[in-house]
C-alpha positions as CSV (number, residue, x, y, z in Angstrom):
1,X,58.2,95.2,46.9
2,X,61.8,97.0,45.1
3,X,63.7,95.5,42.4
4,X,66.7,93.9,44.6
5,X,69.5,93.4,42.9
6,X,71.1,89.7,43.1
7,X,74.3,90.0,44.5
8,X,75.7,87.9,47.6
9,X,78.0,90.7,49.3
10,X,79.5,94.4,47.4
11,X,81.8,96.6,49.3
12,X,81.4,100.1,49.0
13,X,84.4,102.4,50.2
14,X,82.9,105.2,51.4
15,X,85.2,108.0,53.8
16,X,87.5,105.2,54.2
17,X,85.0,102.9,55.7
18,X,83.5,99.1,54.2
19,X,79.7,98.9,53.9
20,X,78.5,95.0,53.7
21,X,75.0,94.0,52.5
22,X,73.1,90.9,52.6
23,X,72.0,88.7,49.8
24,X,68.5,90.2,48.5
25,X,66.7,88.1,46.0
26,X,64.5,89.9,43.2
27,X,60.3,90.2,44.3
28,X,58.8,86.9,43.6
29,X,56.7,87.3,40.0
30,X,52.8,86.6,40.4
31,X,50.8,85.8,37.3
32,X,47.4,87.4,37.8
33,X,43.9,85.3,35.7
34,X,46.3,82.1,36.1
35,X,48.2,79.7,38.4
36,X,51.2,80.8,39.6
37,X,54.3,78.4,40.3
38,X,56.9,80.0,42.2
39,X,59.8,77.7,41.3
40,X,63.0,80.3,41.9
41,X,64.4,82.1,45.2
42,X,62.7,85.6,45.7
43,X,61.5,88.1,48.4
44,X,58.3,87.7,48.6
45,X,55.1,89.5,47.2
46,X,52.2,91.7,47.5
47,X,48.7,90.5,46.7
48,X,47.3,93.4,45.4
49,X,44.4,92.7,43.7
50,X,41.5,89.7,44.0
51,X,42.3,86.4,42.5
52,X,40.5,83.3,41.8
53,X,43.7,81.1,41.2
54,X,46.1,79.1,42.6
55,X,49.6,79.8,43.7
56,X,52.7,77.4,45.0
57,X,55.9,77.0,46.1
58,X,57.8,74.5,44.8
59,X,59.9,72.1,47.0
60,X,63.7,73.5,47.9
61,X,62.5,77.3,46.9
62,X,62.7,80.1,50.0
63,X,60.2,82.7,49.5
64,X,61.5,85.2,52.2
65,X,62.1,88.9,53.8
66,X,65.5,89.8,54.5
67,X,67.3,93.3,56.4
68,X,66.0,95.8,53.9
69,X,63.2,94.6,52.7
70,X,59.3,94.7,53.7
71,X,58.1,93.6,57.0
72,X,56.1,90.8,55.9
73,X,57.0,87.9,53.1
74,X,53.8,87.5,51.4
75,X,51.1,89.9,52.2
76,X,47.6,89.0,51.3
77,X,45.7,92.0,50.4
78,X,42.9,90.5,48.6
79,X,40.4,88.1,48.4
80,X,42.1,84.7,47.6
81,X,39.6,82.2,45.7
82,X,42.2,79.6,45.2
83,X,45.0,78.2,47.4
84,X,48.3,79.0,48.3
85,X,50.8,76.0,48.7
86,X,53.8,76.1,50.2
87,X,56.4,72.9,49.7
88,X,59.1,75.3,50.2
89,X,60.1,77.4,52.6
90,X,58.9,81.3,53.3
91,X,60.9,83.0,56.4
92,X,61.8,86.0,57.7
93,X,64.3,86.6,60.6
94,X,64.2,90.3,60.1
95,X,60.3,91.1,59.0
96,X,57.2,91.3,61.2
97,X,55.3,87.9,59.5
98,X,55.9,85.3,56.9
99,X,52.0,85.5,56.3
100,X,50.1,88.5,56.9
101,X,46.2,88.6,56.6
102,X,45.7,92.1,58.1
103,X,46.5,95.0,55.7
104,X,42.5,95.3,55.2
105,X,39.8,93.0,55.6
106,X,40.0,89.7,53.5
107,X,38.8,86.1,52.1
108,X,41.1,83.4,52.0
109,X,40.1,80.2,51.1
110,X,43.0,77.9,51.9
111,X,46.6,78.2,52.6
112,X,48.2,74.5,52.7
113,X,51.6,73.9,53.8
114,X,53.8,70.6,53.7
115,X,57.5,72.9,53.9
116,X,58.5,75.1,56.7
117,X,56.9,78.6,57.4
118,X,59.1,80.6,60.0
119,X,58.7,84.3,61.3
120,X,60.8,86.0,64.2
121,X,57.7,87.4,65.2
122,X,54.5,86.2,64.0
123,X,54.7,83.4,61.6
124,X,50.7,83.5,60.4
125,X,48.4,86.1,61.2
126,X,44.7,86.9,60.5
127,X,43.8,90.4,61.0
128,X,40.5,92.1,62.4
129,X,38.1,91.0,60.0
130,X,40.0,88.9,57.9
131,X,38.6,85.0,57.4
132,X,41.2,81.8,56.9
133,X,38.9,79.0,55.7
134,X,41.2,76.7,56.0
135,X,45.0,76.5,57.2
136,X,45.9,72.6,56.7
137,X,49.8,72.0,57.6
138,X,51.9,69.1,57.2
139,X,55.1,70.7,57.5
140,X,56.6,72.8,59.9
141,X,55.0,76.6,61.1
142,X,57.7,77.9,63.8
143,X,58.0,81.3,65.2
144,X,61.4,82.7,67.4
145,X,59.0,84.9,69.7
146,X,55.4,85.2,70.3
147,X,53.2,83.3,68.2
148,X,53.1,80.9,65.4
149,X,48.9,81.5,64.2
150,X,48.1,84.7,65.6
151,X,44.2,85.1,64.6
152,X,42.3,88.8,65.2
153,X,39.7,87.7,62.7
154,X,38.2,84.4,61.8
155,X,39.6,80.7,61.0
156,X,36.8,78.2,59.9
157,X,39.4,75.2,60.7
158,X,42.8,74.4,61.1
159,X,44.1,70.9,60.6
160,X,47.6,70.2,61.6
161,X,49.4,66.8,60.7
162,X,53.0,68.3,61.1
163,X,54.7,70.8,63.7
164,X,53.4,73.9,65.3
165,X,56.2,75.1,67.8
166,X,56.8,78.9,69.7
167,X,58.2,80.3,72.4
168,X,55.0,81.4,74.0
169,X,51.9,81.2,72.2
170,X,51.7,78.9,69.6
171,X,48.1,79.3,68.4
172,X,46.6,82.6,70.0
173,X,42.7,83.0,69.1
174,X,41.3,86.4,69.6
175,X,38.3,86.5,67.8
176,X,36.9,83.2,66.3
177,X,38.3,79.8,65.5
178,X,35.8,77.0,64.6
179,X,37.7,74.5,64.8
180,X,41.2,73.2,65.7
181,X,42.0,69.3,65.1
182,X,45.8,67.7,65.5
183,X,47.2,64.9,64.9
184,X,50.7,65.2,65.5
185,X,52.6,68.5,67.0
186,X,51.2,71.5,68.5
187,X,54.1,72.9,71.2
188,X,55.6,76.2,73.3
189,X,57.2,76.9,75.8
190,X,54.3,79.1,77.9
191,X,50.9,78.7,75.7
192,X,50.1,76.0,73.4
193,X,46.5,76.9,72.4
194,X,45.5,80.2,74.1
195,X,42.1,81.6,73.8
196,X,40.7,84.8,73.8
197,X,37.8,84.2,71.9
198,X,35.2,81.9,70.7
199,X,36.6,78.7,70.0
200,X,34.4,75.7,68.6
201,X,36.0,72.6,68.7
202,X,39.8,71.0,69.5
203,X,40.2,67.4,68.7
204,X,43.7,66.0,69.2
205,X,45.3,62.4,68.4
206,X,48.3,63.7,68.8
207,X,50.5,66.1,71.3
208,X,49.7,69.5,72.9
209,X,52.4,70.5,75.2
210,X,53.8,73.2,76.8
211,X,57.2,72.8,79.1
212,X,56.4,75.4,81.2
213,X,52.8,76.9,80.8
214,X,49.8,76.1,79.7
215,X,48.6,73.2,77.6
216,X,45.2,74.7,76.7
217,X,45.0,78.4,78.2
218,X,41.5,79.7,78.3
219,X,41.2,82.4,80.5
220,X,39.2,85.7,78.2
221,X,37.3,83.4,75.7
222,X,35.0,80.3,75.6
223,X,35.5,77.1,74.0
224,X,32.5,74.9,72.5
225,X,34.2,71.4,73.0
226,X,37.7,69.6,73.8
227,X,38.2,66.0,72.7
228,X,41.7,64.1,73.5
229,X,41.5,60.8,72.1
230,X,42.4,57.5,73.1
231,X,45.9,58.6,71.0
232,X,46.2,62.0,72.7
233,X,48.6,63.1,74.9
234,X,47.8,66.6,76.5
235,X,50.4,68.2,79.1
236,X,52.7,70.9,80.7
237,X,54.8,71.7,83.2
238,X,51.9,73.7,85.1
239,X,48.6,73.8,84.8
240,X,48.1,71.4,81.9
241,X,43.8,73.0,80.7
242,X,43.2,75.7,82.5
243,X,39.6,77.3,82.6
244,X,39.2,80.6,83.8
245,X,37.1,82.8,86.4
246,X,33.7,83.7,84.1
247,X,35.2,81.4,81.1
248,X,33.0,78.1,79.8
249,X,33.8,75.0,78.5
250,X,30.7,72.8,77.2
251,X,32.5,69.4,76.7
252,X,35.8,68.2,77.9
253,X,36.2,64.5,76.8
254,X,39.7,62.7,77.6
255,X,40.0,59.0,76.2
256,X,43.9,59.7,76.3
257,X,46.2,61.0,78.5
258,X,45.9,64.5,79.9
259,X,49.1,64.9,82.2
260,X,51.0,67.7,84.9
261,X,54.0,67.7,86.1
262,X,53.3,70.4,88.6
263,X,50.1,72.0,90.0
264,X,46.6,70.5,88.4
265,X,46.1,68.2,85.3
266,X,43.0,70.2,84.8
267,X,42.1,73.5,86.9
268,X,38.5,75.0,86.7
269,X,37.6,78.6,87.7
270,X,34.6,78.9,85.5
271,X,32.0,76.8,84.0
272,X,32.6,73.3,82.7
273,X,29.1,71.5,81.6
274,X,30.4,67.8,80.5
275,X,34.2,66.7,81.9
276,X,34.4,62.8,80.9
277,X,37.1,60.9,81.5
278,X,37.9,57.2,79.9
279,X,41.4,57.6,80.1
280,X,44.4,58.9,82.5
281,X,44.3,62.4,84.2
282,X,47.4,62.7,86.1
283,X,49.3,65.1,88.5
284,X,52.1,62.8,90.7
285,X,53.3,66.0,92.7
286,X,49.8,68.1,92.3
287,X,45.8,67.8,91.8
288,X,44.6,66.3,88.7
289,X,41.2,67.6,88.4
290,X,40.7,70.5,90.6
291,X,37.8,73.1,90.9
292,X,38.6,76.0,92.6
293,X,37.0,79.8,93.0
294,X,33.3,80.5,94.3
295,X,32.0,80.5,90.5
296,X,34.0,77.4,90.0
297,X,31.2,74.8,88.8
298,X,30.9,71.7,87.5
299,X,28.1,70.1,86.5
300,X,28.6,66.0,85.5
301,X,31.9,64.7,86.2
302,X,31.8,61.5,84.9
303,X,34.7,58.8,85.6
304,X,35.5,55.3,83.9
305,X,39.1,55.4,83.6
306,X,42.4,56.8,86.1
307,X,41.7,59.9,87.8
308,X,45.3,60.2,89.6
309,X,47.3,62.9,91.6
310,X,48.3,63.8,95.4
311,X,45.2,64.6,94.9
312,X,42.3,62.8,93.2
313,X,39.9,65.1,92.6
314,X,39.8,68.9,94.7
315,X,36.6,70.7,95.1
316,X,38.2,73.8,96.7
317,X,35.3,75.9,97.3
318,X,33.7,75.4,93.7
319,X,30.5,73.1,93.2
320,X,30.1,70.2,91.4
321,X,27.0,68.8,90.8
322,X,27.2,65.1,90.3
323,X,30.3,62.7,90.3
324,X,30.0,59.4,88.5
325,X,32.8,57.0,89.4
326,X,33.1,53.2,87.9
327,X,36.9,53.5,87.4
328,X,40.0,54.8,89.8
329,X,40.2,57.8,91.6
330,X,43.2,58.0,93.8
331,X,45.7,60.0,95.8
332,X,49.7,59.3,95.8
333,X,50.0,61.1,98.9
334,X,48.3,61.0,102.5
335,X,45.7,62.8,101.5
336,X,42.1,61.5,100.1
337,X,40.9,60.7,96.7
338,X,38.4,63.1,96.6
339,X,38.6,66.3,99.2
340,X,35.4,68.6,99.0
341,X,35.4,72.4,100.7
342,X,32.8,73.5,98.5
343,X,29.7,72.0,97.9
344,X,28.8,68.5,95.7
345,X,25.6,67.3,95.3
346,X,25.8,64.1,94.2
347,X,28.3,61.4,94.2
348,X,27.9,57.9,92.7
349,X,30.6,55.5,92.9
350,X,31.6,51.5,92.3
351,X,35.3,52.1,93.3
352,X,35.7,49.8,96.5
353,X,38.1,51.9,97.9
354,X,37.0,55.5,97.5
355,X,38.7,57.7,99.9
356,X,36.8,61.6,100.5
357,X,37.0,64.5,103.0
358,X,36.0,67.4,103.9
359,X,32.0,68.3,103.4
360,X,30.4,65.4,102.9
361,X,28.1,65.1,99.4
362,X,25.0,65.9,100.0
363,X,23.7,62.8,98.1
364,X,26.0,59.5,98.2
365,X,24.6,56.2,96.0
366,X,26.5,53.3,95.9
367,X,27.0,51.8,92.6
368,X,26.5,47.3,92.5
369,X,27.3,45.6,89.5
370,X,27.7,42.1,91.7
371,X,28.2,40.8,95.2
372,X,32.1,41.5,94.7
373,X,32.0,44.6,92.5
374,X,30.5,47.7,94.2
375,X,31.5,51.0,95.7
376,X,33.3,51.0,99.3
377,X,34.2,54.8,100.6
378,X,35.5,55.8,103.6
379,X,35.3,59.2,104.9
380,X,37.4,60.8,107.2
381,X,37.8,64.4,108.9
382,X,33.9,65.0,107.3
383,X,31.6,67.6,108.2
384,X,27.8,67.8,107.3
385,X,25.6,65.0,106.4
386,X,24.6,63.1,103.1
387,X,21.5,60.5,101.9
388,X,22.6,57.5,101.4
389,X,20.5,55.4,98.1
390,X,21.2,52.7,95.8
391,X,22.2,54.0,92.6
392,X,19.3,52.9,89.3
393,X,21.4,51.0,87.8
394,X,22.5,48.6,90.1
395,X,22.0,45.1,89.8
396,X,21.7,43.6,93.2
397,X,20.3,40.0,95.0
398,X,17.9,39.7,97.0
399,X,19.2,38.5,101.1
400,X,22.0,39.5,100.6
401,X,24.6,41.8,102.4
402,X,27.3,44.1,100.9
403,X,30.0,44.3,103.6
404,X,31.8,47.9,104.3
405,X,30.2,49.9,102.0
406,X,30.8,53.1,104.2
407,X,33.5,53.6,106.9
408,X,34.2,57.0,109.1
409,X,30.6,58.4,109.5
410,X,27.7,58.1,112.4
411,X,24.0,57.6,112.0
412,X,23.9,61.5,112.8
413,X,25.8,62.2,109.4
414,X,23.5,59.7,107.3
415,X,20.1,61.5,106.7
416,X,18.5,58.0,106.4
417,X,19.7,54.3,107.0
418,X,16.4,52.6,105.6
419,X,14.9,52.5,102.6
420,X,13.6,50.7,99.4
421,X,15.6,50.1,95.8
422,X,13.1,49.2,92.6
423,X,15.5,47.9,89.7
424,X,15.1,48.6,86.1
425,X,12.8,45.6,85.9
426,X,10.5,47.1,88.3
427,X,11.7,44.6,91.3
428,X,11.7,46.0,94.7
429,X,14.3,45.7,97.9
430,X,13.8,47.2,101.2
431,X,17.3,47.8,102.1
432,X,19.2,48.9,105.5
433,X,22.7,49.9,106.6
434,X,24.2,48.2,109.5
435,X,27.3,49.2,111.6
436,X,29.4,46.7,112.2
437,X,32.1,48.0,113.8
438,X,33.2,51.0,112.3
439,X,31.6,50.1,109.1
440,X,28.6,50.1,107.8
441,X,26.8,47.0,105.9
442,X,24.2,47.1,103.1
443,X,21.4,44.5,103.5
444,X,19.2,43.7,101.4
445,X,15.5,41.7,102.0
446,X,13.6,40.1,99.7
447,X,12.5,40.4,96.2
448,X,9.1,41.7,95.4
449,X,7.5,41.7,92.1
450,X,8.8,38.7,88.9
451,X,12.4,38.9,90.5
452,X,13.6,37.4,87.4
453,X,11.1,34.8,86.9
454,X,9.8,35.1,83.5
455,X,5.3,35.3,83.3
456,X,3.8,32.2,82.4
457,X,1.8,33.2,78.8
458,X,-2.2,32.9,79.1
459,X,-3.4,29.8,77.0
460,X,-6.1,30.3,74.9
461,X,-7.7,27.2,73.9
462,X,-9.8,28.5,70.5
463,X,-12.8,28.2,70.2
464,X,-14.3,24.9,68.1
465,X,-17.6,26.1,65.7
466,X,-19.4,23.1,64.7
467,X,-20.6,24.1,60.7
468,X,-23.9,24.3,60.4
469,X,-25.8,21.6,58.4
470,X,-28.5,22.9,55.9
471,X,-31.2,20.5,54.4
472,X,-31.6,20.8,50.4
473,X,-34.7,22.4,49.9
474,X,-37.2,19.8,47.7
């Protein structure tokens, strides 16, 4: 960067007319073969050849780009072996980015933040090619427009204890991103976290919110895993995770709360593998999980927590291959818990108040854990029919009958209404369904096999050798 000289404001009277300029700092001075404290106000350097060493910036010193200056604050050129840390600040209201990555390809091993990093545009970015091992904040990274972390190349990790805020897209993968793990702040007002890339793993203890996007936005890239903690709070003021047509998602695991204020809590148009919920997925005014598009799919939906919404759970035209349900799904308005116009598979439930409709599940087991805690469902406005079992794990009694376990279907909808449950101890029931009136009851006969009594050992009484007696020879 120029030599700026250090003035606050000089007039110049030119044709009769005042000229004002702003305060420009001198560049900031980088010691090369050693580590570099930055511990005055400057405008900001050019890396412009490798280095192996560290550089920082002290606490209460602005490192910035001002009108008249370069676009960027600190441009990284070169390979970085060491670590730049900011405790200051670096900004630039006037520049293109307080980091920039992207002048040619380059290696930077860690840039670790604990001040405030602002840009009008992009605040960090990686360019094509360029790798971030490691970006760890615990400060404040803010951008005015677009995008806080705007990566083209590759980030091994980012770690964020503090505040990641923009207007639209506060984190915007294009390329690759290993891994993204927050524990306190990640916020914007259209895209939280949006990916157009390969994206490994989020974990988040903390918030990811967006007031009036997306959450997590992944509608061009894939992600590997998302976990939200029994401390996390995902949400937005539409569709809170949003998977897109063609896009996949391997895990989705929520032991926290993933919330909507509008439209669905999560909304799949592609591929999720593993979506398992411990915790509260909720949508008052929307759908909390739906899965919607013909390549829509989802393969275990597991449940053990609150699955809540005007809807429950929507399976708009998508498939989803097996629903597990030993907590709450429910519906805040008329309509059911679950409501199925594509196709499910399997459904397994212990709720004793399920509500479904639509196409029936081709497979429906019921789920016992006692004789006053297994699944009731009642089906209404159904078309199709469904096989009725007792689920494996089930732990049942023998003569004994399960009252209402399903209400709002005929013997023409149930493929079967007999049939024979072995527990995991090997025991064996023949079971039937009953209607009584327009319900049906599960009866159960007797017990064949040990039915819990326990096999009486074999006794061997051993075997008594009388010694042999030898004479003395003579």
């Amino acid at each position: 960067m120029h030599k700026l000289y250090k003035i606050l404001i000089y007039l110049i009277l030119l044709n009769g007319v005042f000229l004002s300029y702003p305060l420009l700092a001198e560049d900031c001075s980088i010691n090369y073969d050693q580590d570099t404290t930055i511990s005055a106000d400057c405008d900001g350097f050019t890396l412009d050849r490798n280095q192996d060493f560290d550089m920082t910036i002290i606490t209460g010193v602005t490192v910035s780009a001002v009108l008249g200056s370069e676009n960027n604050v600190i441009e990284l050129n070169f390979d970085v072996g060491g670590v730049l840390t900011n405790n200051g600040t670096i900004e630039t209201t006037y520049g293109n980015n307080a980091i920039d990555l992207s002048y040619a390809p380059v290696t930077i091993n860690k840039i670790i933040n604990t001040g405030n990093i602002t840009a009008s545009f992009r605040t960090i970015k990686i360019g094509l090619g360029s790798t971030l091992n490691l970006l760890s904040n615990a400060g404040t990274i803010y951008a005015t427009n677009p995008n806080a972390i705007y990566n083209q190349g590759s980030i091994n990790a980012i770690y964020n204890s503090g505040q990641i805020q923009a207007s639209q897209n506060t984190i915007y993968n294009a390329d690759t991103l290993s891994s993204l793990t927050n524990t306190n702040l990640i916020t914007a007002t259209l895209f939280a976290i949006d990916n157009g890339g390969t994206l490994g793993t989020i974990t988040n203890s903390g918030t990811i919110s967006a007031s009036l996007g997306y959450a997590i936005y992944n509608v061009y890239g894939n992600i590997e895993s998302i976990t939200n903690t029994s401390t996390g709070e995902i949400n937005s003021g539409s569709d809170t995770i949003f998977n897109g047509s063609g896009r996949f998602i391997s895990s989705l695991v929520n032991q926290g709360d993933i919330d909507a204020s509008a439209d669905a809590a999560i909304l799949n148009n592609g591929t999720i593998s593993s979506l398992t919920n411990s915790g509260t997925i909720m949508s008052p005014e929307g759908i909390a999980i739906e899965n919607d598009g013909a390549g829509g799919a989802i393969t275990n939906l597991t449940n053990s927590g609150a699955i809540t919404g005007g809807t429950g759970i929507s399976n708009t035209t998508g498939s989803i291959e097996t629903i597990t349900n030993t907590g709450s799904i429910s519906s805040l308005t008329s309509l059911a818990d679950i409501h199925n116009n594509g196709n499910i598979n399997m459904l397994i439930n212990r709720q004793s108040n399920l509500t479904f409709t639509g196409n029936l599940p081709a497979n429906y087991q019921i789920m016992i854990a006692s004789t006053s805690n297994y699944g009731k469902i009642t089906f209404t406005d159904v078309t199709g029919t469904t096989i009725f079992d007792i689920h494996a794990t089930s732990s049942v009694n023998e003569n004994t009958t399960y009252s209402a376990v399903i209400t709002g279907i005929s013997d023409a909808e149930l493929s079967a209404t007999t049939g024979t449950f072995t527990d995991a101890e090997g025991d064996s029931y023949d079971w039937s369904l009953s209607l009584d009136g327009g319900s049906y009851d599960l009866i159960l006969g007797d017990c064949t096999g040990t039915c819990g009594e326990e096999e009486t050992p074999e006794v061997r009484t051993p075997e008594v050798r009388t010694p042999e007696v030898r004479t003395p020879e003579v």
